[in-house]
C-alpha positions as CSV (number, residue, x, y, z in Angstrom):
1,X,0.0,0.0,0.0
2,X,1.3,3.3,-0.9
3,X,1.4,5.3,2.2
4,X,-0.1,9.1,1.4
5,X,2.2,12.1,0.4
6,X,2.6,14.7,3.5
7,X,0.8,17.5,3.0
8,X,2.3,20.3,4.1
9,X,1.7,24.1,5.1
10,X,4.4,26.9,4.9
11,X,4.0,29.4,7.4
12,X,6.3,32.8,6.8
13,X,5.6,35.6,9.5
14,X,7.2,39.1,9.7
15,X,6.7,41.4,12.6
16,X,5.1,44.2,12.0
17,X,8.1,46.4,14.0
18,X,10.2,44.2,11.0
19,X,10.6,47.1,8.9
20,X,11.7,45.9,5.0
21,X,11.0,42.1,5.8
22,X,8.9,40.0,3.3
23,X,7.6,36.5,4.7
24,X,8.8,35.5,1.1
25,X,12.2,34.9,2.6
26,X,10.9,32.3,5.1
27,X,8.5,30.8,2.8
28,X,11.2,30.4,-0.8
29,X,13.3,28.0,1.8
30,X,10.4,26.1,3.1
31,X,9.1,25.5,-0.6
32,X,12.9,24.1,-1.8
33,X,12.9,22.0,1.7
34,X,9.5,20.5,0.7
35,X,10.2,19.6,-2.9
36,X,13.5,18.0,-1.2
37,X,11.8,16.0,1.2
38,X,8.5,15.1,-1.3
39,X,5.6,17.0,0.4
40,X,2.8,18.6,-1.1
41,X,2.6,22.0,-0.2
42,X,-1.3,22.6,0.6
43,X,-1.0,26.2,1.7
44,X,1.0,28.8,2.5
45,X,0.7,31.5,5.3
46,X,2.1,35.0,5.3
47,X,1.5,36.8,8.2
48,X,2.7,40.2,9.2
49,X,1.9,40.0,12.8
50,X,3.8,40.3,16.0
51,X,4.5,37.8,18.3
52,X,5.8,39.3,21.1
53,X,1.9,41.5,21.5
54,X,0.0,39.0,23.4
55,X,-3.4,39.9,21.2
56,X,-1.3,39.8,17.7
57,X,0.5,36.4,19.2
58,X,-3.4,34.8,19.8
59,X,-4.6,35.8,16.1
60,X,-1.1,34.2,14.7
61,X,-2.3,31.0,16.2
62,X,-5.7,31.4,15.5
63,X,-5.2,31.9,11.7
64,X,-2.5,28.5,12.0
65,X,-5.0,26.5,13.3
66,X,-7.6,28.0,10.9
67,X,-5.6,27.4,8.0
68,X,-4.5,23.7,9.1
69,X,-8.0,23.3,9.4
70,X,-9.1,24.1,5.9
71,X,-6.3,23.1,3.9
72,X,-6.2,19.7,6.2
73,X,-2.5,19.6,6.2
74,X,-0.9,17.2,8.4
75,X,2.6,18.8,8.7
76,X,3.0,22.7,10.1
77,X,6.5,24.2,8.5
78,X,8.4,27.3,9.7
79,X,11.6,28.9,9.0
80,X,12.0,29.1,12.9
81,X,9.6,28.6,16.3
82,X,9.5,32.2,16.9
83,X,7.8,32.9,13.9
84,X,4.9,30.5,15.6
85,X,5.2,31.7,19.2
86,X,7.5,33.4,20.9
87,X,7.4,32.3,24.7
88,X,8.9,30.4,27.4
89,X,10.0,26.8,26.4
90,X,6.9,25.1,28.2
91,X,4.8,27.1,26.6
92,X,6.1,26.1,23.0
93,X,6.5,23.1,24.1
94,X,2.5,22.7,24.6
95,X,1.7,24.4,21.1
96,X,3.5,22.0,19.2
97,X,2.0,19.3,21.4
98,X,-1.5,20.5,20.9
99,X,-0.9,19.7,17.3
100,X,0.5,16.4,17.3
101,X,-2.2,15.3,20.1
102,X,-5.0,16.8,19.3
103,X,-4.3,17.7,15.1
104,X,-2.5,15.2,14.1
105,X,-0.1,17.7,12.4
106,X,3.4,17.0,12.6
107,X,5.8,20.4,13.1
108,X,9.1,20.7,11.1
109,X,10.8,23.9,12.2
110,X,14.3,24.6,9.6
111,X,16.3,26.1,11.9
112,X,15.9,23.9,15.0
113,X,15.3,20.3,13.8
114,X,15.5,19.0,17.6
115,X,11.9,20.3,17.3
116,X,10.6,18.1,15.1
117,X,8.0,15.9,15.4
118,X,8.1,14.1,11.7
119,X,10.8,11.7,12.3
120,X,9.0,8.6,13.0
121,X,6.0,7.7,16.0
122,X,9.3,6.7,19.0
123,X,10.3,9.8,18.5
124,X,7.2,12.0,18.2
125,X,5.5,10.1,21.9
126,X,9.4,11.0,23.6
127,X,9.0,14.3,23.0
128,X,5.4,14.8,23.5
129,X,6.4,12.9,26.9
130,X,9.3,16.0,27.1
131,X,7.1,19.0,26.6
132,X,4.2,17.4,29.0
133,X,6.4,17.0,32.0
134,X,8.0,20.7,31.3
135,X,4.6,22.0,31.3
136,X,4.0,20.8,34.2
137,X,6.9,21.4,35.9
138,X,6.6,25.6,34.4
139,X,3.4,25.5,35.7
140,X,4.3,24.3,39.4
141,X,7.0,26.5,39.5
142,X,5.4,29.6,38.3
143,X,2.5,28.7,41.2
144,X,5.4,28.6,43.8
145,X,6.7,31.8,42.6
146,X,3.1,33.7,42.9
147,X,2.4,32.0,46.2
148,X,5.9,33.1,47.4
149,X,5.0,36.9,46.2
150,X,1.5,36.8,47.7
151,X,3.2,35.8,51.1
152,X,5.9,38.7,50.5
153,X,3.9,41.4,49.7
154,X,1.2,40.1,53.2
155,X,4.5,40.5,55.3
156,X,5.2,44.3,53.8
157,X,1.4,44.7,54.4
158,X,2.2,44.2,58.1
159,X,5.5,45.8,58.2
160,X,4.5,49.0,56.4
161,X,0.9,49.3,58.0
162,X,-0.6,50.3,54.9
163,X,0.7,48.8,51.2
164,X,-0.2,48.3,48.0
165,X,-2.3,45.3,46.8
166,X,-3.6,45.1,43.8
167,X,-5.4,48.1,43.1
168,X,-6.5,49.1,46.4
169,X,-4.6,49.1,50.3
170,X,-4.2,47.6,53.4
171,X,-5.8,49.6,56.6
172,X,-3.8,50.5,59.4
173,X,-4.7,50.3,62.7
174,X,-5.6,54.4,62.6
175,X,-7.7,53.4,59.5
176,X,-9.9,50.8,61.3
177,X,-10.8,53.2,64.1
178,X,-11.3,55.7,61.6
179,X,-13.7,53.7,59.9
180,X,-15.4,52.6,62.9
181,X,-15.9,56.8,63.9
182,X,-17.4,58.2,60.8
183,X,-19.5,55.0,60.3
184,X,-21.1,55.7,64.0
185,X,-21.6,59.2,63.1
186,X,-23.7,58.2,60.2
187,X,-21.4,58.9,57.5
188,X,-21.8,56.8,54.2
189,X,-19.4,53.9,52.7
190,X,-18.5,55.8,49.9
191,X,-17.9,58.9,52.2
192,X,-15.7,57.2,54.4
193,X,-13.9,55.6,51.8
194,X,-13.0,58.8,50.1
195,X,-12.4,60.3,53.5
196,X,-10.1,57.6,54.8
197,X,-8.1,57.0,51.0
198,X,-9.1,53.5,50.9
199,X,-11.2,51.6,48.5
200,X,-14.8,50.9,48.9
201,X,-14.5,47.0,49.4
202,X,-11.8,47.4,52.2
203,X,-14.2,50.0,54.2
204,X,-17.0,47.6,53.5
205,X,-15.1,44.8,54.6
206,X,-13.8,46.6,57.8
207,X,-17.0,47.9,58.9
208,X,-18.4,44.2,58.4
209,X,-15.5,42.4,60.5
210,X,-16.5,45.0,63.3
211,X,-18.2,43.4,66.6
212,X,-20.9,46.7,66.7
213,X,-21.5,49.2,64.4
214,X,-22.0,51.9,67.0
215,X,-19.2,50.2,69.0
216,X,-16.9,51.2,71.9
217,X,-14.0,49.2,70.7
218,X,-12.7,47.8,67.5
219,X,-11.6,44.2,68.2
220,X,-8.4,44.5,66.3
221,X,-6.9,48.2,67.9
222,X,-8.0,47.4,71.6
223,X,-8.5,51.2,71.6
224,X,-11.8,52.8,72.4
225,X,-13.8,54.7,69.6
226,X,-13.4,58.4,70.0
227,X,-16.7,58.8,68.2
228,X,-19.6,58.5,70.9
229,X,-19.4,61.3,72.1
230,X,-19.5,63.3,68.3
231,X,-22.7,62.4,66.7
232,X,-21.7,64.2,63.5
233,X,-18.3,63.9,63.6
234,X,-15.5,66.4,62.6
């Protein structure tokens, strides 16, 4: 049985920052290393796109896997893997899995041929093997590394009284008993938050966690309120 000709699509991509660059270059190369090798070129892809832009990056890989799609090419060719992506290794790594596993397309990249997946099927399951457990291991590490921040930024918070997070801050101790004054007197959420420099939730929060809304004492200060004696506040 004669075993089917690969088909083959020719990606050539050119930032758009690539002033002068044709995706022509990449894709005359691609076309003499596919009559060499006996595909049949299906499609070809020029792109003028950046990678580096995380929206342009999404659309290169959306108009790949668009283009694989309709042309039903088995075997993705580039001139080099950062004309596909541009990321960390894991994160290639799981692209040109996500073709092999789930496409059935085969990747042939010219300049780095330790990429490729069209060798034969030992070779192909090794190196899907490879890019899985680097994945994984990216994707534990990068959780350590956020956890580790989180925890960093919490002890700041503590050292520094009041710090950045996120978008809002932390309340001091001040704040709290602040909070806990104006909110006795009457004084609205929104008013209180704009008096006090902090953002609505963490007023809202702080007058939530307090034990009585006309209270003596806020439970985390041990000081006594200074407002109930000032029904409107100064």
């Amino acid at each position: 049985m004669v075993s089917r000709m690969t088909r083959a699509l020719l990606l050539g991509r050119v930032s758009t920052a690539d002033k002068g660059q044709d995706p022509e270059n990449q894709l005359a190369p691609l076309r003499e290393v596919a009559r060499r090798l006996g595909w049949e070129v299906v499609g070809e892809l020029p792109l003028a796109l950046s990678a580096w832009d995380e929206k342009e990056a999404r659309q290169v890989w959306a108009a790949v896997l668009a283009r694989l799609r309709d042309t039903k090419a088995d075997l993705l060719a580039v001139w080099a893997t950062d004309r596909l992506y541009r990321e960390d290794a894991p994160g290639v790594f799981e692209k040109i899995a996500h073709l092999e596993k789930h496409l059935g397309v085969r990747y042939y990249s010219l300049q780095e041929p330790f990429l490729c997946t069209g060798e034969d099927e030992r070779q192909r399951q090794l190196l899907l093997f490879l890019f899985a457990w680097l994945a994984n291991w990216e994707s534990r590490r990068r959780s350590e590394r956020l956890r580790a921040a989180a925890s960093a930024r919490r002890n700041r918070a503590g050292d520094q009284g009041r710090a950045a997070w996120g978008r809002g801050k932390m309340p001091t101790a001040s704040d709290l008993e602040e909070i806990v004054r104006l909110r006795a007197s009457g004084a609205s959420l929104r008013a209180i938050a704009e008096r006090v420099g902090l953002s609505l939730g963490a007023v809202h929060k702080a007058v939530h966690a307090a034990p009585d809304e006309h209270g003596a004492a806020d439970a985390r200060t041990d000081r006594p309120s200074r407002g109930g004696g000032d029904e409107h506040g100064a």
